[in-house]
C-alpha positions in Angstrom: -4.7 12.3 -11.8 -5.7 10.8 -8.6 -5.2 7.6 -6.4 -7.7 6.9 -3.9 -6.9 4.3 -1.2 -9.2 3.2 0.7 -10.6 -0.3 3.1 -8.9 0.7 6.1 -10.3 0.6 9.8 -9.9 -0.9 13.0 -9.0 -4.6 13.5 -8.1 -6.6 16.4 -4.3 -8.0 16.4 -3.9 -11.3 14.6 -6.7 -10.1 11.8 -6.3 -9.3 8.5 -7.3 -6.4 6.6 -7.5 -5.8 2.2 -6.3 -2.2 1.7 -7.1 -1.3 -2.5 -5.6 1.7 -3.9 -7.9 2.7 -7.3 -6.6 5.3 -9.7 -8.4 7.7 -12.0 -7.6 10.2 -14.2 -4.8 8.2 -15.9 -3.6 4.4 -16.6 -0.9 3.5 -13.9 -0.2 -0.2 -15.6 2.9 1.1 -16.8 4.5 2.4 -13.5 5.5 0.3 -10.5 3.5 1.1 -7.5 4.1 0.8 -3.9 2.5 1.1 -0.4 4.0 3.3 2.7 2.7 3.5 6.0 3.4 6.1 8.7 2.3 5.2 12.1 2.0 8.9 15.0 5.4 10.5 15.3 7.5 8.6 13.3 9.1 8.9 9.7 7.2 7.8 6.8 8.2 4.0 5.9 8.2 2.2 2.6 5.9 -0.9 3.1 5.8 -2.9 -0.3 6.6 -2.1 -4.0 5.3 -4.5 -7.3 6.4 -3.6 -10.6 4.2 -2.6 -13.4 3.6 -6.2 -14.5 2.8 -7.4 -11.1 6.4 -10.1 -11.2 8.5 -8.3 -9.2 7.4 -7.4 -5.3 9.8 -6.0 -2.6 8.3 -6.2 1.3 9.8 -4.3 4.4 11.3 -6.5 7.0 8.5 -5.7 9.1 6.1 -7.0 7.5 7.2 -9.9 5.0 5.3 -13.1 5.3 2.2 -11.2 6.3 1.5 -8.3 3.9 0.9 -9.5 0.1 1.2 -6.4 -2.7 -0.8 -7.4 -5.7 -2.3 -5.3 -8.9 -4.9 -5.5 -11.5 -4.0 -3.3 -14.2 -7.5 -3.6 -16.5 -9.1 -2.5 -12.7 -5.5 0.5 -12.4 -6.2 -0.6 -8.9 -3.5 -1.9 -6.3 -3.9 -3.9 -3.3 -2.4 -4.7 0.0 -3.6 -8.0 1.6 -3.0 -7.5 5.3 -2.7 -10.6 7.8 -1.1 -11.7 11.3 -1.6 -8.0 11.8 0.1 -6.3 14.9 -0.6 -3.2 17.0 2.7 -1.8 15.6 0.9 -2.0 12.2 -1.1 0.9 12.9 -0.8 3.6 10.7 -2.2 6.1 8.1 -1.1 3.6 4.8 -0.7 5.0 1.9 -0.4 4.3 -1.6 1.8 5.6 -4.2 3.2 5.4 -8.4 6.5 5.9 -9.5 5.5 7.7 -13.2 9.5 8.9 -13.4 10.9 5.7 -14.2 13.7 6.5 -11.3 11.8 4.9 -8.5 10.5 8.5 -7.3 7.2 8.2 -6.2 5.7 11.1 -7.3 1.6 10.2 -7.4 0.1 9.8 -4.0 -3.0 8.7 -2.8 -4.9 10.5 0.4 -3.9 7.4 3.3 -6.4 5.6 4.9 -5.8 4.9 8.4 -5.5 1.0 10.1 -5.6 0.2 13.9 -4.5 -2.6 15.2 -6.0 -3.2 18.8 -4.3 -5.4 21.2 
């Protein structure tokens, strides 16, 4: 069971960036999935969360109006759709499934590093 995140990199501030998170091993369409992001020296923070069926999102403060969470469950992939980004948007992101049903994420993906240059 593994998620694999990938389609980060280094963008200038204002750009926009498409981080996808693809999962093998096993069908995640069932669990909710989420994106977190932890930028050098700071605590790991919870970025976006959709529900299996894709209806239901949930965005940090940070970054609502510019970050879109989205999912294709025939591709078990999930994305993140970046925009307006800022320098304090740099960070390792990471991408995450909640297989307990009690909104434990407990399946994580290996990060994949954005930079935002000013």
């Amino acid at each position: 069971v593994q998620l694999q995140a990938y389609g980060g990199g280094l963008v200038q501030a204002g750009g926009s960036l498409r981080l996808s998170c693809a999962a093998s091993g096993r069908t995640f369409s069932s669990d909710p999935m989420a994106w977190f992001r932890q930028a050098p020296g700071k605590e790991r923070e919870l970025v976006a969360v959709i529900s299996w069926k894709g209806d239901t999102t949930y965005y940090a403060d940070s970054v609502k109006g510019r970050f879109t969470i989205s999912r294709d469950n025939a591709k078990n992939t999930v994305y993140l759709q970046m925009n307006s980004l800022k320098p304090d948007d740099t960070a390792v992101y990471y991408c995450a499934a909640d297989t307990t049903g009690f909104r434990e994420y407990d399946v994580w993906g290996q990060g994949t590093l954005v930079t935002v240059s000013s």
